[in-house]
Structure formats: C-alpha cells, structure tokens
TORGU-123673 format. One record per residue (C-alpha): residue number from 0; x, y, z. Coordinates in steps of 0.001 Angstrom, whole numbers, plus 524288, in hexadecimal, padded with zeros to 5 digits. Example, Ala and Ser with C-alpha at 12.3 -4.5 7.8 and 13.67 -1.06 7.14 Angstrom:
2
0  8300C  7EE6C  81E78 $
1  83566  7FBDC  81BE4 $
REM end
This chain:
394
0  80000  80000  80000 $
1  80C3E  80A1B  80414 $
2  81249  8054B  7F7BC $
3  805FA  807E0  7F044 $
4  80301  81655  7F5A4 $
5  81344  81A78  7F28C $
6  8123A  814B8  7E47C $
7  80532  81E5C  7E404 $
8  80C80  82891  7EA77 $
9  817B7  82840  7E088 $
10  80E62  827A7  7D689 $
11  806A6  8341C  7D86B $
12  81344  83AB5  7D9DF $
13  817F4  8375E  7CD19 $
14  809BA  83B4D  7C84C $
15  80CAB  84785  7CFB8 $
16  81A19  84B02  7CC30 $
17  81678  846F5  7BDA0 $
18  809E1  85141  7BCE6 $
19  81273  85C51  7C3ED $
20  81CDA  859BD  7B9DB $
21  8131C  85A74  7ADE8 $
22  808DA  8648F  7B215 $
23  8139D  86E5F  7BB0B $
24  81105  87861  7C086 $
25  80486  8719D  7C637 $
26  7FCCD  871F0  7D53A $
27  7FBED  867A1  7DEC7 $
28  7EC75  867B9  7DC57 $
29  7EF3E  865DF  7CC7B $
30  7F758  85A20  7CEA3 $
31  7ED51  8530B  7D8B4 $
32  7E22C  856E2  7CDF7 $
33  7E95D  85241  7C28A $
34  7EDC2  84549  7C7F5 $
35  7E19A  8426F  7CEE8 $
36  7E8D4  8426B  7DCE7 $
37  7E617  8483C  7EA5E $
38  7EC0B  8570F  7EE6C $
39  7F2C0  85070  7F99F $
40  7F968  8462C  7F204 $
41  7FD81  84EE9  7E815 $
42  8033B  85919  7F25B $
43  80A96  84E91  7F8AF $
44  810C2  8490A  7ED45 $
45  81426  855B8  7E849 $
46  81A69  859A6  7F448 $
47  8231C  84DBB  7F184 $
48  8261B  851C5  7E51C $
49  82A4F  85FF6  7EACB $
50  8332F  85B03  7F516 $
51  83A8E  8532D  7E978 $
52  83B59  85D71  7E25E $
53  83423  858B6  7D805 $
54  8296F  863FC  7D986 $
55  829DE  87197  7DBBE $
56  81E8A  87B1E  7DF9C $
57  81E95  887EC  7D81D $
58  814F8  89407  7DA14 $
59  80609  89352  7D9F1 $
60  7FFCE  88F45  7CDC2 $
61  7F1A4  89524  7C9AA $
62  7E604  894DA  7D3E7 $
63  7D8E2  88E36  7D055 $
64  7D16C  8938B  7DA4B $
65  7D8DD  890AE  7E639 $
66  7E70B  8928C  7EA66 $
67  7F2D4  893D7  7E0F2 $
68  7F6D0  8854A  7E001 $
69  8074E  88234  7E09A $
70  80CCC  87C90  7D567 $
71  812CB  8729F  7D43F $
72  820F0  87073  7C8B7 $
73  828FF  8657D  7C54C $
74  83658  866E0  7CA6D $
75  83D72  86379  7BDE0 $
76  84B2F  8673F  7C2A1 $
77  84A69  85E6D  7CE95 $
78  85340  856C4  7C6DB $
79  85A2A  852A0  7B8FB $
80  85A21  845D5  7B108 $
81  8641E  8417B  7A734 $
82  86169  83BC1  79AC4 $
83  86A86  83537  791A5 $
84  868EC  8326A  784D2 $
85  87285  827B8  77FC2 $
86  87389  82828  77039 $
87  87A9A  821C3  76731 $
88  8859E  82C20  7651C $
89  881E4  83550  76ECA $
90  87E90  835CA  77C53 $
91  8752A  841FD  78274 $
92  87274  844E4  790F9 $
93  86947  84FAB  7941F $
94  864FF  85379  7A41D $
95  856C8  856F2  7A5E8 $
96  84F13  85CAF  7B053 $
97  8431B  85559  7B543 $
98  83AC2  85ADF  7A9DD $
99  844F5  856C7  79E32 $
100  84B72  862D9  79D13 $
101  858B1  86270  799D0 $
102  862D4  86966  7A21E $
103  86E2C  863AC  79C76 $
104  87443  85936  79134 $
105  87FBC  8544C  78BF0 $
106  8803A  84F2A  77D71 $
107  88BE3  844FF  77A49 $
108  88DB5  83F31  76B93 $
109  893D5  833C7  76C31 $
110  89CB1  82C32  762BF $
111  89E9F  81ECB  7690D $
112  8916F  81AA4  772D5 $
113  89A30  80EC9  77929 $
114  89454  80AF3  78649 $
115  89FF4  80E67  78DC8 $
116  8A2E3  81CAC  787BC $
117  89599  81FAB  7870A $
118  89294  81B65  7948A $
119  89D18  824F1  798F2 $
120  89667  8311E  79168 $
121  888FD  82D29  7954B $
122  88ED6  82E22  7A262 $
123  89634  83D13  79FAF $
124  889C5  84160  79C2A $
125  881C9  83F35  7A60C $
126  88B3F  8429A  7AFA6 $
127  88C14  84F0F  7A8A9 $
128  87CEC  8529C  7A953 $
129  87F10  84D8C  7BA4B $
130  8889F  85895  7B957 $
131  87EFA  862CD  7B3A9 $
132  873BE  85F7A  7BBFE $
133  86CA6  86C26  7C073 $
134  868C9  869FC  7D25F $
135  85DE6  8645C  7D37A $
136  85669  85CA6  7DF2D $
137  859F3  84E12  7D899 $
138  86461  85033  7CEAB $
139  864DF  84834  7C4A8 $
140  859F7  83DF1  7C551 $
141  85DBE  83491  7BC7A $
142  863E1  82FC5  7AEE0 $
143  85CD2  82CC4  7A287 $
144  86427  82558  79594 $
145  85F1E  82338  789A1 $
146  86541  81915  781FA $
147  86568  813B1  773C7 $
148  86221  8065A  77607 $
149  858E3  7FC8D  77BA2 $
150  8598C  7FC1E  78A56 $
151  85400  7F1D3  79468 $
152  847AC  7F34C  7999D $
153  84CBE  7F986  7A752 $
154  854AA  80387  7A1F4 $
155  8606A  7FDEF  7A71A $
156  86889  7F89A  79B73 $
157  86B25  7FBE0  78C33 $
158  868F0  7EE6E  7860A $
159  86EE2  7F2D7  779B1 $
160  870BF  7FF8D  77299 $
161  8751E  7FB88  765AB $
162  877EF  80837  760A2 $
163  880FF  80973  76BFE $
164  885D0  7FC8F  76AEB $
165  881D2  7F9A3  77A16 $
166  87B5D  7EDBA  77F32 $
167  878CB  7EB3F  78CD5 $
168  87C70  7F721  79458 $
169  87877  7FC2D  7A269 $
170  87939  80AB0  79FB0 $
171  86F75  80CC7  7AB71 $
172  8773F  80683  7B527 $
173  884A0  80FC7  7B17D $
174  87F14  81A56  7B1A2 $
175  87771  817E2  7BCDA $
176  883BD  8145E  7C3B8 $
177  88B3C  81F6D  7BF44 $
178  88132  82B42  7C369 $
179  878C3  825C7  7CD45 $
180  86E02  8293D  7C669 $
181  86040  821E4  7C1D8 $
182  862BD  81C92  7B2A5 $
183  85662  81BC6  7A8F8 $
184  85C0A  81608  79B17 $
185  85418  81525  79084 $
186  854AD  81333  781B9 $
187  85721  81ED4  77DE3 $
188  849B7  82077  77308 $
189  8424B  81D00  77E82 $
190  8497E  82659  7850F $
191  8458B  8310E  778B3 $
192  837AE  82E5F  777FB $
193  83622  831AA  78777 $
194  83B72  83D1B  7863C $
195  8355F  841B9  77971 $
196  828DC  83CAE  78158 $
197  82BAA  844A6  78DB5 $
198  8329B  85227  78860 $
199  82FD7  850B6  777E6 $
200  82A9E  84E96  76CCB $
201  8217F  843A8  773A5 $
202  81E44  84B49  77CD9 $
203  80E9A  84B90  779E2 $
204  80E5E  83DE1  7741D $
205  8094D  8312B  7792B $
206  81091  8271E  7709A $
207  81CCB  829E9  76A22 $
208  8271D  8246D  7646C $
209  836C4  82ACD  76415 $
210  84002  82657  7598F $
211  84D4E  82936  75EF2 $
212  855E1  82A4A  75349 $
213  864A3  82CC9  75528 $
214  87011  82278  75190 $
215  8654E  81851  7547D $
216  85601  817EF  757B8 $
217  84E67  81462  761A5 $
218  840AC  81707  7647C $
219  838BE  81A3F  77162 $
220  82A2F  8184A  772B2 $
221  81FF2  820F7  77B06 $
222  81309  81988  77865 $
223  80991  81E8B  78196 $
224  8120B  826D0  789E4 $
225  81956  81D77  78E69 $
226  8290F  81AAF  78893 $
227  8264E  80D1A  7830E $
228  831D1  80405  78599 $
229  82DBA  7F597  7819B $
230  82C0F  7E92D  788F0 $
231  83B36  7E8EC  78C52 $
232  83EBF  7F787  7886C $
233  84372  7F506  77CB9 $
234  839F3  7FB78  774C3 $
235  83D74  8075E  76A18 $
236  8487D  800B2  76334 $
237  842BA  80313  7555A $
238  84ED0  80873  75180 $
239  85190  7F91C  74EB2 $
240  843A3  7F736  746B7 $
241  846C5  7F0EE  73B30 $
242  84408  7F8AD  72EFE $
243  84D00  7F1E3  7245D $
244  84C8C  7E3A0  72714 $
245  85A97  7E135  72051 $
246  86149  7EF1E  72422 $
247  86D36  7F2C7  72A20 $
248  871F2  7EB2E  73620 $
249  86ED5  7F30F  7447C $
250  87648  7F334  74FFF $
251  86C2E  7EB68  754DC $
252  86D47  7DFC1  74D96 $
253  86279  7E10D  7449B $
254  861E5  7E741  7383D $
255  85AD5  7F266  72FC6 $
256  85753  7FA33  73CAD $
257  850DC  8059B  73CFD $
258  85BA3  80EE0  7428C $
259  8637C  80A6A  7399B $
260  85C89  81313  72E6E $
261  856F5  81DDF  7368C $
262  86090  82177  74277 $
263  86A1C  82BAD  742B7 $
264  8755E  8204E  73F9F $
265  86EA5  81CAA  73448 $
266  86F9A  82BE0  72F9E $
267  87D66  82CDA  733AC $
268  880B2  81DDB  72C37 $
269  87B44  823DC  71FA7 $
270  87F8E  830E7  71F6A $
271  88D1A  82BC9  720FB $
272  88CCB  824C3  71534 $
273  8898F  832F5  70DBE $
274  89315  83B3A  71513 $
275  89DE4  83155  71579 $
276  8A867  83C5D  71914 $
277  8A13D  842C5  7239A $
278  8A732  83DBD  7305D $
279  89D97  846A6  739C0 $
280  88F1E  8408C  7352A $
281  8855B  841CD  74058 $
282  87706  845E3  74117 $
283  879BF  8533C  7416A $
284  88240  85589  7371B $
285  87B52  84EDB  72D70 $
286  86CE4  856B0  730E4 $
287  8774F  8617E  72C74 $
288  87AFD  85AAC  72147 $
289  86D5D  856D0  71D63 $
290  86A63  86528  71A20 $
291  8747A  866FE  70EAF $
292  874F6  857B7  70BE5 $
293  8691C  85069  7052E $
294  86EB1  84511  7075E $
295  8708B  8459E  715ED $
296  8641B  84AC2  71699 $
297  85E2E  83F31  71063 $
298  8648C  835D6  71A0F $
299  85EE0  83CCE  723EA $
300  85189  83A0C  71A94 $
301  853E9  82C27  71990 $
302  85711  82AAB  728A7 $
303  84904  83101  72B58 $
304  84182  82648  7231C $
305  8492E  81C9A  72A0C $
306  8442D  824C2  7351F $
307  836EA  82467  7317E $
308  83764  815AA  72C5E $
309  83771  81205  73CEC $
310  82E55  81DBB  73FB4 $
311  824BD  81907  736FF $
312  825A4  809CC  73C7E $
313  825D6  81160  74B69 $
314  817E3  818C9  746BF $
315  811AA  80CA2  741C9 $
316  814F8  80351  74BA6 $
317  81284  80CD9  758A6 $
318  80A03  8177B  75325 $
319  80E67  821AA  75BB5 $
320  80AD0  8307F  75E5A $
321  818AA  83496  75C46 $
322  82603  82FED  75676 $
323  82FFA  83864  75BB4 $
324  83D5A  837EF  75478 $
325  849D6  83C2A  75D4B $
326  8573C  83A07  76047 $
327  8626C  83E82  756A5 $
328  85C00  83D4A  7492D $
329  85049  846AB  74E5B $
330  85B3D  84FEC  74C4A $
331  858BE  84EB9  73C0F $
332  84A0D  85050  73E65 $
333  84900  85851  7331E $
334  850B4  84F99  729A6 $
335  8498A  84330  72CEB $
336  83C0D  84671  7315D $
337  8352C  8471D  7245F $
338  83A2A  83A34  720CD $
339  83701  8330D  72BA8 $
340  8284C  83A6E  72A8F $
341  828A7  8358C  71DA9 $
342  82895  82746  71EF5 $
343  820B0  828C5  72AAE $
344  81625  82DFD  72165 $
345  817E4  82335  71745 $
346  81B6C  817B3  7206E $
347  81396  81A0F  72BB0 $
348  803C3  814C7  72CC1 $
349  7FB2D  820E3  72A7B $
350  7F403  81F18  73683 $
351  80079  81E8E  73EBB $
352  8060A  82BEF  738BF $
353  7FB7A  833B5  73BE0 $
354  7FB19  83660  74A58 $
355  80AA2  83374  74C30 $
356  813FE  83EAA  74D11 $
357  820C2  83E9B  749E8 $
358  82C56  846EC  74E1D $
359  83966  849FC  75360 $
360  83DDD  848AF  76150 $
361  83B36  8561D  76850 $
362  8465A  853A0  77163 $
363  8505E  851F0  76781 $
364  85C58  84A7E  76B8B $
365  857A7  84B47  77ACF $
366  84BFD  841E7  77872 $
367  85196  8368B  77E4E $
368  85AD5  83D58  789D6 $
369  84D8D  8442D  78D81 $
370  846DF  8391D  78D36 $
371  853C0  831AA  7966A $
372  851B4  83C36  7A104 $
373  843C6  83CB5  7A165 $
374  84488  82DC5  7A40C $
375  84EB8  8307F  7B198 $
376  843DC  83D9F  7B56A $
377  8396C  834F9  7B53F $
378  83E51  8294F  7BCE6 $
379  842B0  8346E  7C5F1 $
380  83558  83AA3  7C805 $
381  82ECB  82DBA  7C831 $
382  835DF  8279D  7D23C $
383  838D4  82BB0  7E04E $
384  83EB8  836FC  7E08E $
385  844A6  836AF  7EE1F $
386  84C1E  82971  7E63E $
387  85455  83671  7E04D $
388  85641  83D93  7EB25 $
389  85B56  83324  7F495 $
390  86608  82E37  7E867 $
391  868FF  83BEF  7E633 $
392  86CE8  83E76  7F4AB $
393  872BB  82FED  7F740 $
REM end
C-alpha cells in the first residue's frame, strides 16, 4: 500500500513538473484544474519541486476575480546535459540547459574513427563542455551519445557499427567510469528523430520518420509519439534495405544497399572518379562546385533519386505524417530536394503522397546531439532528483 501511494506520488509530480514545464508561467489553481488534482496535492508537490530547484515563483499573474495568483516557471538552468553525436568522420558535443538550449559545443572532424583514438577525443570533448559548465544547483546531469550503429536493447553496448568498423563495444561503461556521470547511448537516427520531435521540424507531428543521411544512413521512427525502437532495438537500419539485388558489396555483408547509392560516401565515391586530381573533396566543397559544375551538380541529382528511391519505399510501407531528412547531406537541400520529390511523386501510391510532408531537418547538423541530451534531461527530471544531489555531494 506505502509502495503504491509513493509510485502515485512520483507520478503526479512528473504530471506536475511536466505541465509547469509546457504551460510556464502558470498558478497553482491552473495546474490542479488542468490535471484534474486536488489544491493541496498540487501545493505540496510543487513545493517539492521549489526546494529542488526545479521551480521558481515569479510575480503575480492576472486576477479572475479574486487575488493575484503566483506563478509558477520551469527552472531550466538548474542544470546542463551533454549530448554527443558520434559520426562517421566527425564527432559533435553540444551542452544544453534543461530546455535544449545550447550553451556551449565543440565540433571535431575526424580522419581515422578507430575505437581507441576516438575514444580518447570523445573523452576531450566532453571534458571540455565539464569545463565550460555555467553554476548551477546539479551541474551536469547526465551524458547522452548518439551512435551510428545498432545498439543492444539496454543501451549498454554497440553491437556493431559497420561504418566504424566496431563490434561489441561498452562505450557506456567508459565513459561512465571516466566522468561519474549517468550514460544514455543510442543509435544515433533514433537519437535525430527525438530531437527533431522535441525542438524541430517534428515538432507538431504525430508520426514521423528521420532519414539521417551522412557517410551512412540510418533511420529513426516516431509513430504515435512515441521513438519506436523494435522488439530488440534494432529497428531503423534501412540504410541496409536492399534496392539492387546484385549491387555493390556493403560493409555489412550484404550487397546493393541502400546507402550505398544515396549517402554522403556514395557522393564522395563518385565525385572522385570526375575530379580525379582534387585531393580536398568533401560535402562542402563540392555544393561549391555544383554551382559552376553541371556535372557535380548532377551527382548531387542522382544521389537525391537514390534518396528518394528509400523515401518512397519508407512512405509506402509506414505512411507517415512526416519524413524528415537530416544529418550532413541536409546540407545540399537545395541540390537534391527536387529529385528526391520527384520520384516520390512518380514512385510513391497516390493515396500515401497526399497527406505526407516532406522536408529537411530544422536542426541541421544538431538533430541527433539534441536529441542525445534531451535523452540524459529527461531521465534526470523523471527520476529522483535527490538521486543527483546526494552523487553530486558524495
């Protein structure tokens, strides 16, 4: 029965803490009204939430008869998350307050992604956003990584990131051992869609689907606003759906893969066979390239049909409200978009295009590191927040 009653308890709170954070400023009395609970239990939990720190009261909002109520804001700066996201030849950190603002990053390309040198800058990284934490009441609350690969189903280990060349690493543990600090990992589309969902383009969408496209893709599902992970968490992998049966050999082991025709590797393999001389080819310089060259710009055409080839399969198998395209190649949105909208139109079932909306990550290249940190602030706020203190002051 005690059990019962605290389990309610920390429920209402979370109910509490959830409506403050979404509806702020707001009164004691709108709270109890909204969520269907007593004054007195709403008043007591608040108070809670005010001696953590959580909560602040600010001046008297409008009267409806009666006395000025207090108001009532989330505390956003009561403490910072780090998110991480690990990509194939780069490696981006950013620090957020409780709300997903970021306060600080640090951006590092990278030209090797070995487990043991990339360990140690994964490491420098995130002790350099420790380093530019603002004071708060908790610090930092926890640490968020986004990687590009399928992990297990507790979050715990990379079973194999074959654009990375990993299999079978405990990233969680290290760097759990190293800062003494609560690890979320994640693949890192899953990772992209949350926080497209949360601070993006999703934002106002109930089932959407992200298409992380950089060296590789993955592919993150929100169907009915919840992240959709699979029966093991394994799901989003359709950067390894099959669309030529006897194509090139993947990294995977299969062959004719979609990522293969449609990532930003794929753009980078061909344009290399154009520009033989040019030592320096990356994304950027060749959406420079593309506005003098026609033939750069038609790789960039012929990578967006590859594009939409998946989108198209993604539309008719799911049906969502939303595809939402990020990671590097989002960067070329205007080179690729009409050919991916293109197949779309000729490939895709009629009924399936019409309510569907297609566009670019709003987030840019922070999708998935948003997305990381919002993972490490919401297992913060959801759990027991005197958990923080007492490991902050041990």
């Amino acid at each position: 029965m005690i059990w019962n009653q605290q389990l309610v308890k920390i429920k209402n709170k979370s109910r509490v803490l959830q409506t403050i954070i979404d509806q702020s400023p707001i009164s004691r009395a709108d709270i109890a009204q909204h969520l269907g609970l007593t004054k007195g239990t709403v008043s007591s939990l608040v108070n809670e939430l005010i001696e953590e720190k959580i909560c602040s009261e600010t001046g008297p909002g409008k009267s409806s008869g009666g006395r000025r109520p207090v108001m009532l804001l989330f505390n956003e700066k009561a403490g910072y998350a780090i998110g991480i996201d690990l990509g194939v030849n780069y490696i981006l950190g950013v620090m957020t307050d409780l709300s997903g603002n970021i306060v600080s990053e640090h951006l590092k390309h990278m030209n090797s992604m070995r487990y043991e040198k990339t360990i140690l800058v994964i490491k420098e990284i995130i002790q350099s956003l420790l380093d530019s934490t603002p004071e708060s009441p908790y610090g930092v609350i926890g640490i968020g990584i986004g990687v590009p690969g399928i992990v297990n189903k507790k979050g715990s280990n990379i079973l194999l990131a074959p654009n990375l060349g990993w299999t079978d690493i405990n990233l969680k543990e290290e760097i759990e051992t190293e800062f003494h600090l609560p690890v979320i990992i994640d693949n890192e589309a899953n990772a992209g869609a949350y926080g497209e969902k949360r601070f993006g383009a999703g934002n106002n969408f109930e089932n959407l689907i992200y298409v992380s496209a950089g060296i590789g893709i993955g592919v993150g599902f929100i169907l009915q606003n919840s992240l959709y992970r699979g029966a093991e968490g394994f799901s989003g992998e359709m950067g390894h759906m099959v669309i030529d049966i006897d194509g090139k050999e993947c990294r995977c082991g299969s062959k004719g893969c979609w990522e293969l025709y449609a990532s930003e590797q794929a753009l980078l393999n061909q344009a290399k066979n154009i520009h033989l001389k040019r030592d320096e080819l990356n994304l950027e310089s060749l959406v420079e390239m593309a506005k003098e060259d026609e033939e750069v710009k038609d790789l960039f055409r012929q990578i967006g049909r590859s594009l939409g080839i998946g989108i198209n399969n993604i539309i008719n198998t799911f049906n969502p409200e939303q595809i939402i395209i990020g990671n590097r190649l989002a960067i070329a949105k205007e080179l690729i978009s009409e050919s991916i909208m293109e197949v779309v139109r000729n490939r895709s079932l009629r009924f399936n295009q019409e309510n569907v909306n297609i566009t670019f990550a709003d987030l840019s290249i922070y999708s998935a590191a948003l997305g990381a940190s919002a993972y490490a602030t919401e297992s913060f706020l959801n759990s027991d927040l005197e958990e923080h203190l007492n490991r902050q002051n041990a």
